[in-house]
C-alpha positions in Angstrom: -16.2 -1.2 -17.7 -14.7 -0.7 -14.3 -15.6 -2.0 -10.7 -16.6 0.9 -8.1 -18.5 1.8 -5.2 -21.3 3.9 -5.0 -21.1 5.1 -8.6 -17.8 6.7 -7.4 -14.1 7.1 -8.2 -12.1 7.0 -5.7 -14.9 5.4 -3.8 -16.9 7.8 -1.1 -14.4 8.9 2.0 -15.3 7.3 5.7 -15.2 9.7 8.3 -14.9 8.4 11.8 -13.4 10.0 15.5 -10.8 7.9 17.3 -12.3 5.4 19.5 -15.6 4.9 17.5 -17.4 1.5 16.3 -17.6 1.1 12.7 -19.7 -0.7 10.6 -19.3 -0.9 6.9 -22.2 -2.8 5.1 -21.0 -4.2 1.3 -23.2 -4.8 -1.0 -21.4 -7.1 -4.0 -23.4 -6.5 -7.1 -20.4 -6.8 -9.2 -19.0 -9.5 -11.1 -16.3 -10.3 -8.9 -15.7 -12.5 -5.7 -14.9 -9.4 -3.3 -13.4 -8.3 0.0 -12.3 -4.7 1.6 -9.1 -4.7 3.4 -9.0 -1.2 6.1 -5.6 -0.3 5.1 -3.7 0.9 8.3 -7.0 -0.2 10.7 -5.2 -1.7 13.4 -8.1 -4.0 13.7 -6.9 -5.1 17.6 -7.7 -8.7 18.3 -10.7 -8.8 15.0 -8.0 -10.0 12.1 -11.4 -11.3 11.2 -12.5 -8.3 9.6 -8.5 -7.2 8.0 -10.4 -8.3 4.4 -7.7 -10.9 3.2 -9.0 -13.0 0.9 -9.1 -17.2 2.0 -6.3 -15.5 4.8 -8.9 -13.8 6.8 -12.1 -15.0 5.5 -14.0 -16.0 2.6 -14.8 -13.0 -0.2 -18.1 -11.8 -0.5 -19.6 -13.8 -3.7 -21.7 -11.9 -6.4 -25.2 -11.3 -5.1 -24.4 -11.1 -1.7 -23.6 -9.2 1.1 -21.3 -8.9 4.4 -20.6 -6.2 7.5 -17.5 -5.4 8.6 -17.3 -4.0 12.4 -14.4 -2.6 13.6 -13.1 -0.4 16.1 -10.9 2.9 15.6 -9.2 3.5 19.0 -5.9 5.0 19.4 -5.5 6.4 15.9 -6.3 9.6 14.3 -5.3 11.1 10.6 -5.7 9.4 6.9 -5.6 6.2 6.3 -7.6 4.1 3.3 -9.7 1.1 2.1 -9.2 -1.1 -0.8 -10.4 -4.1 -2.6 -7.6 -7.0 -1.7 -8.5 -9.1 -4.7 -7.8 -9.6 -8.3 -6.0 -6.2 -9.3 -9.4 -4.5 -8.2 -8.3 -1.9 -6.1 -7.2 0.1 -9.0 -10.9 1.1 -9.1 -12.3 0.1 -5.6 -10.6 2.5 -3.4 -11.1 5.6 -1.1 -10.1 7.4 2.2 -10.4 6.8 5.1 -10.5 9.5 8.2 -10.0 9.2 11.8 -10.5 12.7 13.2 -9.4 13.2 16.6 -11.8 12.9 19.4 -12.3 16.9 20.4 -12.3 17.5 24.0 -15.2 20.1 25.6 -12.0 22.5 26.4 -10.2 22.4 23.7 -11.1 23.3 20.1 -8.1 22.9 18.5 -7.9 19.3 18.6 -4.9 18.8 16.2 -1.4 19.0 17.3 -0.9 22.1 14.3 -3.2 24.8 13.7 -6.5 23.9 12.9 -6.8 24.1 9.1 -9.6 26.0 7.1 -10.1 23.1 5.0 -9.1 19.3 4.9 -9.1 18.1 1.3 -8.4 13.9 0.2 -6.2 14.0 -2.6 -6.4 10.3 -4.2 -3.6 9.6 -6.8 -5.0 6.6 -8.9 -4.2 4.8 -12.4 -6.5 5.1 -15.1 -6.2 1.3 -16.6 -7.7 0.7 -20.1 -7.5 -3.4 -19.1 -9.4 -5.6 -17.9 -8.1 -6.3 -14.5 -9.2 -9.2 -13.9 -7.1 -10.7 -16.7 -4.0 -8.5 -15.6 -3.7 -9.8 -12.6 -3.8 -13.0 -14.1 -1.1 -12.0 -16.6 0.6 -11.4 -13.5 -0.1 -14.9 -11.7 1.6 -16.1 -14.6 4.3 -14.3 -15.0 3.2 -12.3 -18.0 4.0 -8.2 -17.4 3.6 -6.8 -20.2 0.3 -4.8 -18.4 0.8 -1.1 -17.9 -1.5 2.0 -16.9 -2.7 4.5 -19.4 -2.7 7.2 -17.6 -2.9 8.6 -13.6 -5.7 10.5 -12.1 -6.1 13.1 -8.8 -9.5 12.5 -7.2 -10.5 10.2 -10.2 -9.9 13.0 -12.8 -7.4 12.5 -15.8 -6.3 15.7 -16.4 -5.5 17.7 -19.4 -2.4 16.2 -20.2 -4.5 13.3 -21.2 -5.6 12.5 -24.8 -7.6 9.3 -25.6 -6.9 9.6 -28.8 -5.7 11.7 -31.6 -7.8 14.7 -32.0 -9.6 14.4 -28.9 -10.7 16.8 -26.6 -8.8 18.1 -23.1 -9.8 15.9 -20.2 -11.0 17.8 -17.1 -8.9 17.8 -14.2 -9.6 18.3 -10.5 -10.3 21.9 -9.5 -8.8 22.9 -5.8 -10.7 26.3 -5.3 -8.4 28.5 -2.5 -9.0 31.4 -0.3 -6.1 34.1 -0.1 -4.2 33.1 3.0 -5.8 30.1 4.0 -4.7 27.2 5.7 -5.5 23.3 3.7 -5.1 20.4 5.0 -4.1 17.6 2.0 -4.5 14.2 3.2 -2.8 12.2 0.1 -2.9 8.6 -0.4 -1.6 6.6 -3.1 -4.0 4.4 -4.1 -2.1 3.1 -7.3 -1.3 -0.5 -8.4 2.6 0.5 -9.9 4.5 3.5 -9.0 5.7 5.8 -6.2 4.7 9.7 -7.4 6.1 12.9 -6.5 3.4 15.8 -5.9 4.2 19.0 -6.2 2.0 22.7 -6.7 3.6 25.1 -8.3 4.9 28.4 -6.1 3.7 26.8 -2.7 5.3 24.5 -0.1 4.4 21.8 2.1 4.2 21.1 5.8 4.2 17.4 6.0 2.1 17.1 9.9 1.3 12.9 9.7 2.3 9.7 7.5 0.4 6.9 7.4 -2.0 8.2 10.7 1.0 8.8 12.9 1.8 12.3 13.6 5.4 13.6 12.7 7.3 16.6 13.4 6.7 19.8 11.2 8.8 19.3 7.8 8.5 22.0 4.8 9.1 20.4 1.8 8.3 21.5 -1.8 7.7 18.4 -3.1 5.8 14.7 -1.2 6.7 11.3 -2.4 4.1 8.6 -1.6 4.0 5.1 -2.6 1.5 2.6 -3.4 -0.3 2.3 0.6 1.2 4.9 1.8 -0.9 8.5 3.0 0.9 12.0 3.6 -1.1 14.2 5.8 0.4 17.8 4.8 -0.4 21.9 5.1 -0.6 24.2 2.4 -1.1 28.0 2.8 -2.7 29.9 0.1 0.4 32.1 0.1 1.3 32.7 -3.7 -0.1 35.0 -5.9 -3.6 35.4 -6.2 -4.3 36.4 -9.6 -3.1 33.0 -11.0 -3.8 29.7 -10.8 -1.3 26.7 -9.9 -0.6 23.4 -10.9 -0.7 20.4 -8.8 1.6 17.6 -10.6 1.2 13.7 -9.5 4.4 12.1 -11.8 5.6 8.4 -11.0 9.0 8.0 -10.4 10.9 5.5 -12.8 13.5 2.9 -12.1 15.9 3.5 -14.9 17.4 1.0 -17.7 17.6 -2.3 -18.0 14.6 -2.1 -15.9 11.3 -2.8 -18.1 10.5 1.1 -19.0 6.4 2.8 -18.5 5.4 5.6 -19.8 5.6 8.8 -17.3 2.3 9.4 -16.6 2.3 12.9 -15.0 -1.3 13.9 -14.2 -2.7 17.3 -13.3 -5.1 19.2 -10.8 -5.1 23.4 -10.9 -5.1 24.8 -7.7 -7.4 28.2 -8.0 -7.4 31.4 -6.3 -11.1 32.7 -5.8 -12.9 34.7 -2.9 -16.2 33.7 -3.6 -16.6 31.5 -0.9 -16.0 32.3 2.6 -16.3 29.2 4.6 -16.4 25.2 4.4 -15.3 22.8 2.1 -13.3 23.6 -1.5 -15.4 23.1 -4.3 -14.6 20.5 -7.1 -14.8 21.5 -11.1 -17.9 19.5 -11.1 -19.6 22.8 -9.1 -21.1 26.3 -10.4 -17.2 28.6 -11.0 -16.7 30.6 -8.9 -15.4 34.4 -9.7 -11.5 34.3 -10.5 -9.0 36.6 -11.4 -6.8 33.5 -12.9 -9.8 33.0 -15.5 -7.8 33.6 -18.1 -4.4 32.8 -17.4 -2.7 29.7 -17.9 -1.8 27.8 -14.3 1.6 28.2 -13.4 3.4 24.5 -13.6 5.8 23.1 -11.0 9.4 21.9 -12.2 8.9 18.4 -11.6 11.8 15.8 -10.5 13.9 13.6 -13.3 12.0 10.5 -14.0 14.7 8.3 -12.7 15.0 11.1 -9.5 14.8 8.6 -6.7 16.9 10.3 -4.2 14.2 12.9 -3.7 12.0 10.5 -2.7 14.9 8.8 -0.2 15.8 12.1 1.4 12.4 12.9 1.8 11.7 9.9 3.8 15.1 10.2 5.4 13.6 13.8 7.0 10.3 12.2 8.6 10.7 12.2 12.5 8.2 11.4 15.2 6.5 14.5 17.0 5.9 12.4 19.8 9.2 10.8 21.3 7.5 7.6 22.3 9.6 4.7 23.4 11.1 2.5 21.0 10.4 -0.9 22.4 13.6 -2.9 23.9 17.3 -2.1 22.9 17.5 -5.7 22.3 14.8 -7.5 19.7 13.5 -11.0 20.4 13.5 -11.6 16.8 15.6 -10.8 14.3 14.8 -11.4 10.5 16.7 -10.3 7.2 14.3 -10.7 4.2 15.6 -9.7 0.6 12.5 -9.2 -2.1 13.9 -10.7 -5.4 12.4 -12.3 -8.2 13.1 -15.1 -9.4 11.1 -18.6 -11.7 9.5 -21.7 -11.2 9.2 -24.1 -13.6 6.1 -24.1 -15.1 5.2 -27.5 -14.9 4.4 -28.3 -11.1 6.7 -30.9 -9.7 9.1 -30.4 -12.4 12.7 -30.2 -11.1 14.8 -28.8 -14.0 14.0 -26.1 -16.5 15.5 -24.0 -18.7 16.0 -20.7 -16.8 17.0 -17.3 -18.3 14.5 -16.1 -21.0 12.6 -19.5 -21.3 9.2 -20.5 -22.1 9.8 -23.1 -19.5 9.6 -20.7 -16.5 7.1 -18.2 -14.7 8.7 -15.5 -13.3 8.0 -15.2 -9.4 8.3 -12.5 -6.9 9.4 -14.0 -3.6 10.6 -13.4 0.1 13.4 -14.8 0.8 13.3 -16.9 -2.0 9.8 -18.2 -1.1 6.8 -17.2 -3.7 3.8 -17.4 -1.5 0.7 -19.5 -2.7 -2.3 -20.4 -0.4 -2.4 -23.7 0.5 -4.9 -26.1 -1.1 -7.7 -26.4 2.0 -7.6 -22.4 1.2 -10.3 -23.1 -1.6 -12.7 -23.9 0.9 -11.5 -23.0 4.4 -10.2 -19.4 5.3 -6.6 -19.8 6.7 -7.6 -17.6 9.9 -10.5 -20.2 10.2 -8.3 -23.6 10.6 -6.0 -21.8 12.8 -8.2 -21.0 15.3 -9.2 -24.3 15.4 -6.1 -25.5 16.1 -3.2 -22.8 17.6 -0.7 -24.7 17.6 -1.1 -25.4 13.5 0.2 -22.5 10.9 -3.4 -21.9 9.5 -3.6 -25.1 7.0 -5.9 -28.4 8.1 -4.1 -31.0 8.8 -6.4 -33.7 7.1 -6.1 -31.6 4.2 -6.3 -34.6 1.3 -4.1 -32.5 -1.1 0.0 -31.8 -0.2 0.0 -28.0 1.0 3.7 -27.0 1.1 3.6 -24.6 3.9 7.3 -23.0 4.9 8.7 -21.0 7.7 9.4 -17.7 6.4 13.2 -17.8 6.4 15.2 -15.6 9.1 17.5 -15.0 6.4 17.5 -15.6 2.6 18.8 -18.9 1.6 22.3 -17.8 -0.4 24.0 -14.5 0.5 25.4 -12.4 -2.7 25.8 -9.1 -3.8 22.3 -8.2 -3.5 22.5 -5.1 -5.6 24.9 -5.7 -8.0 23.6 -4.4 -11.0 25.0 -7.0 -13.3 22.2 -9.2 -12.3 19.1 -7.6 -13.9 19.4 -8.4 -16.9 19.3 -12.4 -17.9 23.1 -13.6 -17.6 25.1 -16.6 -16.0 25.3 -14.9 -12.9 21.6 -14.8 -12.4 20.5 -17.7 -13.8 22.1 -19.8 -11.1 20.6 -17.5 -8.5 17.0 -17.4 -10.4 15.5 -21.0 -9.1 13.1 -20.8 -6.3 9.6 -22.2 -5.1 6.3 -21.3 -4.0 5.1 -22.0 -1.0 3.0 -20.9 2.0 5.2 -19.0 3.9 4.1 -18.1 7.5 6.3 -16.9 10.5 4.8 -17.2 14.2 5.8 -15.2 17.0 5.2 -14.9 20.9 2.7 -12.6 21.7 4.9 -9.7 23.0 8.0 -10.1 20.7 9.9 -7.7 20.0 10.6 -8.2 16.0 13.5 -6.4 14.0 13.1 -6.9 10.5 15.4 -5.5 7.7 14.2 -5.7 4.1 16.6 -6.0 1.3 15.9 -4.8 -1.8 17.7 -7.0 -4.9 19.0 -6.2 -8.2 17.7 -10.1 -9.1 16.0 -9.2 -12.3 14.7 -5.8 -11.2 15.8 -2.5 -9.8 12.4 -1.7 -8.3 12.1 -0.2 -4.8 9.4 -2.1 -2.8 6.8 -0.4 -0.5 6.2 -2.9 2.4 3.3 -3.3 4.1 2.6 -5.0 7.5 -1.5 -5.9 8.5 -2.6 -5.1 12.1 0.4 -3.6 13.0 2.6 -0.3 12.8 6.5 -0.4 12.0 9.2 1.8 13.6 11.7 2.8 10.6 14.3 2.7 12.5 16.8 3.5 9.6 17.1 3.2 5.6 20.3 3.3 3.6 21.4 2.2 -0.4 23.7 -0.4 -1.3 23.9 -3.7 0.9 23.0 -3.4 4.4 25.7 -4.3 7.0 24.6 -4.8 10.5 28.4 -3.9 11.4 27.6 -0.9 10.1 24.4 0.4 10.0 22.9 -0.8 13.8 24.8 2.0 14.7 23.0 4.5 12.5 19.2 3.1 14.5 17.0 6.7 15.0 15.8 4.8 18.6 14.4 8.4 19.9 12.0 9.7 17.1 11.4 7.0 14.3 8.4 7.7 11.9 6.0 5.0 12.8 4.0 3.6 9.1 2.3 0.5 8.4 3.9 0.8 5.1 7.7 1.1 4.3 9.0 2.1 1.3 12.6 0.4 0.8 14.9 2.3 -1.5 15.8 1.0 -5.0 19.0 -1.7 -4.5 19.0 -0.3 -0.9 17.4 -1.6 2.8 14.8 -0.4 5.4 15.4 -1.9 9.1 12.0 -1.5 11.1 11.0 -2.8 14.7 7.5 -3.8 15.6 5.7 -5.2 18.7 3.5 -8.7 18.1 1.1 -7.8 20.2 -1.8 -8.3 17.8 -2.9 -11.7 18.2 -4.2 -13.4 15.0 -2.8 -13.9 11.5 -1.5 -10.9 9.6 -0.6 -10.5 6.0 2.6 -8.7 4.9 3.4 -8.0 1.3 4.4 -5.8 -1.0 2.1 -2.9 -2.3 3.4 -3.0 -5.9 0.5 -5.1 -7.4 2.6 -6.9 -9.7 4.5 -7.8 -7.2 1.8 -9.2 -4.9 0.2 -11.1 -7.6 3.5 -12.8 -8.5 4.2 -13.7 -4.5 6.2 -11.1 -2.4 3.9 -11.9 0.5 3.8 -14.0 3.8 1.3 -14.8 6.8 2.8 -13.5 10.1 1.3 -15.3 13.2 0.8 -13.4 16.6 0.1 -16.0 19.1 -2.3 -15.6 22.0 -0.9 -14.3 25.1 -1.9 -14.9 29.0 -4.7 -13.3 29.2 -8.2 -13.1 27.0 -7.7 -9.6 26.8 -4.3 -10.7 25.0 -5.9 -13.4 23.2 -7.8 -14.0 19.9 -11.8 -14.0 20.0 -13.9 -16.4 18.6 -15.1 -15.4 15.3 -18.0 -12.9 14.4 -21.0 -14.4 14.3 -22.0 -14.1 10.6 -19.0 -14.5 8.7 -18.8 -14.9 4.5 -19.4 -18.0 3.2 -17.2 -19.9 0.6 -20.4 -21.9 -0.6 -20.6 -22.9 -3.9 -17.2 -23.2 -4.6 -16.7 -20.2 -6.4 -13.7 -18.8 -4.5 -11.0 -16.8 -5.3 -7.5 -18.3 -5.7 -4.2 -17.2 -7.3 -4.6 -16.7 -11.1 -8.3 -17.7 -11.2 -11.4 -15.6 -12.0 -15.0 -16.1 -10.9 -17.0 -18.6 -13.7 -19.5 -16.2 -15.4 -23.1 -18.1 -15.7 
């Protein structure tokens, strides 16, 4: 049994034109304490409807309902929504579509030819879990969880079997017309790995990532991670009496990394000419006529499963189409943040454990050595909800009768070391004295207005994962990526400050660093985590602040007014699940 929406997977697309108002009416008649987080939505001065979970508001309790309202001004391309609790959004996921807003003289309203065809290409995880109980696993430290597969548009493919003997699962169908133009918008709506797609005997033309527009590139082969979208052209150029494989594989991060399975998963993308105009038909339609009946699709050559310099030069290509300005040449704020893991001892308010490979330990995820927990008054009062009754505060009541440990995020980690020496994944002497750490509300205010470098480090600290990054209410300049340690000496120098891709989620590179710029002009409170699931669950996460600024129109609003209620008691916090009745 799986949670979705509307009897759907991936859940049903939302369609809007820049500068609309949107209204989303949820219905929860699952199990499950719930909330929908618009993945990319900007949400300008309404943080109240970003979908956090006791961040942002209360979740919407079994039985009930809520409306989100939100506005889509000033953006245009694919973005997505997602369930932001439990593990949930494994199954509770779909696309979401800002079109651009056409003007009476001009029909091509796209800044590349207008496609025949725009197609949402979803690349999920089929679990065979209970996710619920994962994410607990998780919360605990246990991660022994993994996927049993990966699906395109909900479909498993045929290089599924459930079991020995079993029959061929069916894959999604893309059914092309002969020299027509498609446009793919891709998002990677999966709980554990990056994935390379690829279709055999065609190429890409990447147009937009993550709803920003960016210069022209031909590629053969897309890397998204978990958050990200890839807006890209595909002309129905190759042969038409055969059909073509589209490949989703998850890229690995090699030994002594825990090792997954390689779940590749396949769509076929087929010739026909017996439909003129609109939409592509699924496999779930009447077939139409084709010459590639009975042929077997032509397959791609797919990257190494430990290939993750693809995926770095790929991102290393991605240019802005529009030169705007990069704000300041010099950053208000600067902030170095390495993503580690690391333990806790797993009796609270115990001091010494036994670290290593120890029953006496959960192992954390953390940002600068801070594993982020909600604070106590969270199982009753929404952070968002105490700080706007007190600006001045960090989102945590100060008459709160239990101890909330609430932190300032760290400019820089606590210890510096060889961040990606490889000799500290697995358990040894040198990691153990670098494993202790805490957890902690971590929060980080800043001026309404600041200009914020920020360069994530990614650690060798018990893993060798990369660690897609992404940043609520706001987009990031990637200013730069590189492997190895980063070196401001070094590296300022090698800042793209004329065409940076803009994302609201940033992939940074296996034992290697991603410096990004953004503007704190959203006032409010903004989560930023990591994408991974695991990773969330265990703690790579932190509240940033945007303070008001001068004016009202720079300022935060009072709340909507209906909001979801934490009656009852039954609210969601780390490691817990709903009480059935």
């Amino acid at each position: 049994m799986v949670t979705v929406v509307n009897g759907q997977l991936p859940g049903p697309v939302i369609e809007a034109t820049e500068g609309d108002s949107v209204a989303v009416h949820v219905v929860n008649q699952s199990p499950h304490n719930l909330t929908i987080h618009w993945h990319g939505v900007k949400q300008q001065r309404n943080c109240w409807a970003d979908g956090v979970p006791m961040v942002t508001q209360c979740p919407i309790l079994p039985g009930h309902n809520f409306t989100y309202r939100f506005d889509v001004a000033g953006q245009e391309g694919t973005l997505w929504w997602h369930a932001h609790v439990f593990s949930l959004r494994g199954t509770v996921h779909g696309a979401f579509i800002i079109r651009p807003r056409r003007r009476a003289d001009d029909d091509s309203y796209y800044p590349f030819p207008k496609p025949h065809a725009e197609v949402p290409i979803v690349i999920g995880e089929w679990w065979e879990t209970d996710l619920e109980q994962m994410d607990r696993d998780f919360a605990h430290g246990h991660l022994d969880d993994q996927p049993s597969a990966a699906t395109i548009n909900g479909k498993l493919g045929d290089l599924f079997r459930a079991c020995e003997g079993a029959g061929v699962e069916d894959g999604y169908v893309l059914d092309v017309e002969p020299g027509k133009t498609y446009l793919l918008r891709v998002v990677n709506a999966a709980l554990f790995s990056e994935y390379y797609l690829r279709i055999a005997g065609h190429v890409f033309t990447v147009v937009a990532g993550d709803a920003n527009y960016v210069r022209p590139y031909r590629t053969d082969v897309l890397a998204v991670s978990p958050g990200e979208t890839v807006d890209a052209l595909v002309v129905a150029s190759a042969r038409p009496a055969s059909s073509y494989y589209m490949v989703a594989k998850p890229i690995l991060t090699p030994p002594p990394d825990p090792q997954i399975p390689a779940f590749a998963t396949r769509a076929t993308v087929r010739y026909t000419t017996a439909y003129s105009s609109g939409a592509p038909r699924s496999s779930r339609r009447r077939r139409p006529r084709s010459s590639s009946d009975d042929d077997a699709p032509v397959a791609p050559e797919m990257p190494d499963d430990y290939d993750m310099m693809t995926s770095f030069y790929f991102r290393g290509n991605l240019t802005s189409l529009r030169r705007q300005p990069v704000p300041s040449a010099q950053a208000d704020e600067r902030m170095f943040v390495a993503l580690a893991l690391g333990s806790v001892c797993r009796r609270r308010g115990q001091r010494w454990c036994e670290r290593g490979d120890s029953d006496e330990t959960i192992t954390v995820a953390t940002m600068n050595n801070v594993s982020f927990e909600l604070p106590p008054a969270a199982a009753t009062t929404p952070m968002l909800d105490a700080y706007y009754r007190n600006r001045s505060g960090n989102g945590v009541d100060d008459d709160d009768d239990d101890v909330a440990v609430v932190v300032r995020l760290p400019d820089v980690p606590p210890r510096a070391f060889n961040f990606t020496d490889r000799a500290l994944q697995p358990t040894g002497p040198e990691e153990e004295e670098l494993e202790p750490t805490s957890r902690a509300t971590a929060v980080r205010r800043f001026r309404h207005g600041a200009v914020v470098d920020l360069v994530f480090q990614s650690t060798a600290l018990w893993q060798g994962d990369s660690n897609p990054m992404h940043l609520h209410g706001h987009d990031m300049f990637v200013l730069a990526q590189g492997l190895g340690n980063y070196d401001a000496a070094r590296d300022v120098a090698r800042y793209n400050l004329v065409d940076p891709p803009v994302r609201n989620t940033v992939l940074v590179p296996s034992l290697g660093w991603a410096a990004v710029r953004f503007v704190a002009d959203n006032p409010g409170m903004w989560f930023m985590h990591c994408h991974y699931d695991f990773h969330l669950s265990m703690g790579m996460a932190a509240v940033f602040i945007v303070e008001d600024g001068t004016t009202a129109d720079t300022s935060l609003p009072p709340p909507p007014a209906v909001v979801s209620s934490c009656s009852h008691g039954n609210v969601l916090m780390p490691g817990e699940i709903l009480p059935q009745s």
